[in-house]
C-alpha positions as CSV (number, residue, x, y, z in Angstrom):
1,X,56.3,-71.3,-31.5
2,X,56.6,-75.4,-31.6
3,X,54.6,-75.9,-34.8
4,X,56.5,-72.8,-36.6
5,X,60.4,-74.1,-35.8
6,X,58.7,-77.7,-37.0
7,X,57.9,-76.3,-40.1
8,X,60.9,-74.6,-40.6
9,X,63.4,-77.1,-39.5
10,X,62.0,-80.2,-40.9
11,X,63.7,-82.1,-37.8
12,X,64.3,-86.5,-38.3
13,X,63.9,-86.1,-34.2
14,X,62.2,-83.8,-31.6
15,X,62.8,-83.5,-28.2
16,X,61.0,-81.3,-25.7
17,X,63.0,-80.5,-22.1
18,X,61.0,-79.8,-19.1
19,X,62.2,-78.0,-15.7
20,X,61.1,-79.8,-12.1
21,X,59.6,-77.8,-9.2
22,X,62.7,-78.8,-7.6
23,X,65.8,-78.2,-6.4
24,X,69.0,-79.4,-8.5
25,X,72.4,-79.0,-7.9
26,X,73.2,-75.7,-8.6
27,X,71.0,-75.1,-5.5
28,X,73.1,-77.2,-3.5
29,X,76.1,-75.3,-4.8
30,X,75.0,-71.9,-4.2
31,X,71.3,-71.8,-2.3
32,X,70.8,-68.3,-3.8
33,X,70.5,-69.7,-7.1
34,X,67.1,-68.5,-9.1
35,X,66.2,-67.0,-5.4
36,X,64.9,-63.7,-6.3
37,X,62.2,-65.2,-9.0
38,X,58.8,-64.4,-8.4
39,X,56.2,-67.4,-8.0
40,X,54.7,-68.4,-11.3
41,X,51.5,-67.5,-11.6
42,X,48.4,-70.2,-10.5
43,X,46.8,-69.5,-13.9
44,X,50.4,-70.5,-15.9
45,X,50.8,-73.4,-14.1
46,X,47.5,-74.7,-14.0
47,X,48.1,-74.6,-18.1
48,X,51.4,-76.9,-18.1
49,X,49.8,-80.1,-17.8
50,X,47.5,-79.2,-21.0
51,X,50.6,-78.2,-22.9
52,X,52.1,-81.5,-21.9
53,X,49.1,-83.5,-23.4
54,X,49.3,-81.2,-26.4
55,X,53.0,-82.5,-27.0
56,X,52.8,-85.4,-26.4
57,X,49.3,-85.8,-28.9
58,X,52.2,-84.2,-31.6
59,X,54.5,-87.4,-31.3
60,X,57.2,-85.8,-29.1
61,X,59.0,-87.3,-26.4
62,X,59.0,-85.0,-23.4
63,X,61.8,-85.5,-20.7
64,X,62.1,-84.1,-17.2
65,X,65.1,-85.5,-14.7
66,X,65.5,-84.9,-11.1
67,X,68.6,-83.0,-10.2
68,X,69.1,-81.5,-13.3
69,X,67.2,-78.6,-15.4
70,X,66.0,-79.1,-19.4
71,X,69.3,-77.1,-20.1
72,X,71.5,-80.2,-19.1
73,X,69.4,-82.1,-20.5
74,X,69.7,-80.3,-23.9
75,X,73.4,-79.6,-23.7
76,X,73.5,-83.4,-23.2
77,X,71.1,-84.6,-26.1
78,X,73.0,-81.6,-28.2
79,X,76.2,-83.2,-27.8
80,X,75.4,-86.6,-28.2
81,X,73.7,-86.0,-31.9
82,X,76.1,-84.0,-33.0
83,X,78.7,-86.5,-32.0
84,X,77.1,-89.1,-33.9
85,X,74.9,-90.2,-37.1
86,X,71.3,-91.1,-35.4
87,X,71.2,-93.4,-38.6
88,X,72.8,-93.5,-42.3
89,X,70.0,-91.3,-43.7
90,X,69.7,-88.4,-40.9
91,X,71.4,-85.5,-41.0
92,X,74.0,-84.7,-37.7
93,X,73.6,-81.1,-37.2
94,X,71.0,-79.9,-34.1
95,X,68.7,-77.1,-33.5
96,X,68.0,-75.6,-30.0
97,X,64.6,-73.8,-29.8
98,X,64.9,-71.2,-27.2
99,X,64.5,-68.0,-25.4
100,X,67.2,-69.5,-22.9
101,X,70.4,-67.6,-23.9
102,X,73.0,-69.9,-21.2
103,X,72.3,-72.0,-24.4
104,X,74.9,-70.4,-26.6
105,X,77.4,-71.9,-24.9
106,X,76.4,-75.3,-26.9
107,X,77.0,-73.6,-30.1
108,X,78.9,-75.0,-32.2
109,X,79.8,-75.9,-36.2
110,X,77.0,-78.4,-35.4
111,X,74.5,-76.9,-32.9
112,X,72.5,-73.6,-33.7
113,X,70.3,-72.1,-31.5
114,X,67.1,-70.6,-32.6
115,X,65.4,-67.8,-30.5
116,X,61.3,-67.6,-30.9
117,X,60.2,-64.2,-31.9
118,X,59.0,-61.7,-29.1
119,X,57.2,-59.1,-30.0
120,X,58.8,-57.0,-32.5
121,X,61.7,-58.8,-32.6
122,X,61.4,-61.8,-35.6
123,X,63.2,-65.7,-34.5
124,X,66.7,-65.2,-34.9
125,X,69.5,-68.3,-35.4
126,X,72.5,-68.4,-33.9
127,X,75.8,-70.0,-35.1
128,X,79.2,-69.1,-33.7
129,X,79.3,-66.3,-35.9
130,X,76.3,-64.4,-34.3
131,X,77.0,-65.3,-30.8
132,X,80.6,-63.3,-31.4
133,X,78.7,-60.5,-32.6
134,X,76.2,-60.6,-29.7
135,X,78.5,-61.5,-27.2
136,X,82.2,-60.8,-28.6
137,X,83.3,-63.9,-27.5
138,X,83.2,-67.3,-29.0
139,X,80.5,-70.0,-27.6
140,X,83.4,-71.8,-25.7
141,X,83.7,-68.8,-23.6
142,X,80.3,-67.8,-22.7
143,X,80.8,-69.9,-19.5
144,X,83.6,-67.7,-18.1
145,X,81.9,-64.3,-19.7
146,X,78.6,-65.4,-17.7
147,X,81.4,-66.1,-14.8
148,X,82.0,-62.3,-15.0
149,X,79.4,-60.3,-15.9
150,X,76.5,-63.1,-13.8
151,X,73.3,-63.4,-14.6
152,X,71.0,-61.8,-13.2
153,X,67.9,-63.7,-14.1
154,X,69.4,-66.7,-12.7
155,X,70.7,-64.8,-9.5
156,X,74.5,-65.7,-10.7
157,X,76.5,-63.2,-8.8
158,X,79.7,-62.9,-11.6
159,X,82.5,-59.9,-10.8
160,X,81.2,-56.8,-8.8
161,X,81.9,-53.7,-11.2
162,X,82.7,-55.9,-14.4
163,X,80.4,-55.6,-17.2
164,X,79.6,-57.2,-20.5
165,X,82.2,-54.9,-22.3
166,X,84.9,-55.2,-20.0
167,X,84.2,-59.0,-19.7
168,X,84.2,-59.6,-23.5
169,X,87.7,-57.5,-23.5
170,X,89.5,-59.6,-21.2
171,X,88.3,-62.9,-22.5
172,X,89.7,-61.7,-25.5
173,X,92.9,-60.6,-24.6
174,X,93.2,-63.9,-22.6
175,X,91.1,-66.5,-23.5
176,X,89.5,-68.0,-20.5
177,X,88.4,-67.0,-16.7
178,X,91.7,-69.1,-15.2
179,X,94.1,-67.4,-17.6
180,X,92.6,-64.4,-16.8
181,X,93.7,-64.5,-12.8
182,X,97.0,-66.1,-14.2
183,X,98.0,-62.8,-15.6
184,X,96.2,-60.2,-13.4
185,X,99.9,-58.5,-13.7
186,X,98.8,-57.3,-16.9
187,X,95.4,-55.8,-16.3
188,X,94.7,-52.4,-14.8
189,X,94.9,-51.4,-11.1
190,X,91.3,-50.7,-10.8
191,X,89.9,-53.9,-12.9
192,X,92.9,-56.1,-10.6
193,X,91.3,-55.0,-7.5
194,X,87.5,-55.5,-8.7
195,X,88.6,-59.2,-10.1
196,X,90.3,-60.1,-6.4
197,X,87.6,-59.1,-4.7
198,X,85.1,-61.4,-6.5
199,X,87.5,-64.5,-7.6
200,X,85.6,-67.2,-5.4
201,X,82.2,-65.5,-6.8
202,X,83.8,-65.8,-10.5
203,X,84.4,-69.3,-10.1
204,X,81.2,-70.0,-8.5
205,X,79.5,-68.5,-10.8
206,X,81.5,-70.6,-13.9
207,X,80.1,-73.1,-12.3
208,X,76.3,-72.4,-12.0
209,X,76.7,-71.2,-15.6
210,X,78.4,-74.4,-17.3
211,X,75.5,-76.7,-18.5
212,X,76.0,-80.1,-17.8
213,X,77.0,-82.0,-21.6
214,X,77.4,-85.7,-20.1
215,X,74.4,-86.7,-17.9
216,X,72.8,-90.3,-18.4
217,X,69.3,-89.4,-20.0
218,X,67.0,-92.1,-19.4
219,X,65.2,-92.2,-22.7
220,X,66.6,-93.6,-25.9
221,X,67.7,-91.4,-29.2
222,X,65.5,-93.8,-31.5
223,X,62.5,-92.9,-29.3
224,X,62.9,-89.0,-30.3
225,X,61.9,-89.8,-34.3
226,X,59.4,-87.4,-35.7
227,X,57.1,-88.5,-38.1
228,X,55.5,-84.7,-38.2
229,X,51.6,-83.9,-36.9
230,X,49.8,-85.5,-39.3
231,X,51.5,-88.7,-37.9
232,X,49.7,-91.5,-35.7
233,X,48.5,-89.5,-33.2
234,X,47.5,-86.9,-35.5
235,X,43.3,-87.3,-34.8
236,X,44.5,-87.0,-31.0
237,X,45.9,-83.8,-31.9
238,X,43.1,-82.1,-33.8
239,X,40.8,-83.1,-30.8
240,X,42.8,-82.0,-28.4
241,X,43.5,-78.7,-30.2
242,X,39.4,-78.3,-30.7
243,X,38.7,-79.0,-27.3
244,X,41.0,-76.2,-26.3
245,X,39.9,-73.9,-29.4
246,X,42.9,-73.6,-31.2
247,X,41.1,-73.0,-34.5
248,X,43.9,-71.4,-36.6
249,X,46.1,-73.9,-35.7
250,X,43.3,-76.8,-36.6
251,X,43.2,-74.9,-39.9
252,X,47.2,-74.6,-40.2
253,X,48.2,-78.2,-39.2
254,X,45.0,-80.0,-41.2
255,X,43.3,-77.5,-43.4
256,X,39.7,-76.6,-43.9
257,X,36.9,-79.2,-44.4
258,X,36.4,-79.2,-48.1
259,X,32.5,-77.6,-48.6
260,X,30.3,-79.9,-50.9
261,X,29.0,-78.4,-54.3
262,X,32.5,-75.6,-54.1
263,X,35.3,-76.2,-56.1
264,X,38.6,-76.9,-54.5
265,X,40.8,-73.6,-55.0
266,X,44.2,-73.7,-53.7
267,X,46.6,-70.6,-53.4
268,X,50.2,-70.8,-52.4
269,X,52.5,-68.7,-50.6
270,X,55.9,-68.7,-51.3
């Protein structure tokens, strides 16, 4: 999935975000937050640390902070390039590689985020325009449509009885979660009782939901250049992808061996 949005993006800087087996402060917050995940399996994990020397054997910088998740990590490095010109020659605009979708709250006339492909369904990017289509709601309200409908994969409670229709309807009609409970005069009966009975749980759960855009990353911007795989470190990588038998990918990042006494046919595919 790495080497494919590489090839298609053409990034001037990589970064690669990592979770820790730790708690952060959304657990502090709320102590049922992510509670209901089952353990990752011993087989998975053993795998990480060999994914780790894979990246890092590509050029990228990996980064990992206590306290916080890769999301805040992202939603911080996301900000800050598309705040600013990295130098006079890159280009400004960023592109988020995940299956994550709290993401789309980031996206913005800047930031797209682009999904991997799973299964059947091909890598999809997202701008503003398809998260309103997805969602119907703009990325600036995803945090208060999350603080509505939850999330269940993150064990984010949101508004008993409110789903992603309703939720989408009244962040339309009023724009954010506060404005919502500022005019709960104008909503029906039966939504009015369902939002009163889970306001502290909406709020809490705006809260777990909003990715953190302003932490203090610890590794510098200039360190995250990308010189693509055939940099440097590029012999590091083809080892390290042998040793593990990644022959396609030997054959896709390098090409094959050139056979002596053959002639050297090339075919492309546009």
């Amino acid at each position: 999935m790495l080497v494919s949005a590489l090839e298609l993006v053409a990034p001037s800087h990589v970064m690669v975000a990592w979770d820790l087996p730790k708690p952060t402060f959304r657990h502090e917050k709320y102590l049922a937050y992510k509670a209901q995940r089952p353990k990752a399996d011993v087989e998975m994990v053993e795998q990480i640390p060999l994914v780790k020397e894979l990246i890092s054997a590509m050029g990228i910088v990996q980064i990992e902070q206590e306290g916080y998740e890769a999301d805040d990590i992202i939603g911080t490095l996301a900000n800050t390039f598309s705040r600013q010109h990295v130098d006079t020659s890159a280009r400004d605009d960023v592109v988020i590689l995940t299956g994550d979708q709290d993401t789309m709250q980031l996206v913005s006339e800047k930031v797209q985020v682009l999904t991997p492909p799973k299964g059947q369904i091909p890598a999809k990017t997202f701008g503003s325009a398809e998260v309103i289509e997805k969602y119907g709601v703009n990325p600036s309200q995803i945090v208060d449509y999350k603080a509505l409908v939850g999330d269940h994969s993150d064990n984010i409670p949101g508004v008993a009885g409110i789903g992603p229709t309703g939720a989408a309807k009244l962040i339309q009609e009023f724009g954010t979660l506060e404005n919502i409970y500022n005019n709960l005069d104008k909503v029906s009966e039966r939504i009015k009782e369902k939002l009163i009975a889970g306001k502290e749980s909406a709020f809490l759960s705006q809260d777990l939901s909003r990715i953190v855009t302003d932490m203090e990353i610890m590794t510098e911007i200039e360190k995250m250049e990308y010189f693509g795989l055939r940099g440097e470190s590029s012999q590091e990588l083809k080892q390290k992808l042998e040793e593990l038998g990644f022959r396609s990918l030997v054959k896709r990042i390098f090409g094959e061996e050139k056979k002596e006494g053959k002639p050297d046919l090339q075919m492309g595919l546009f």
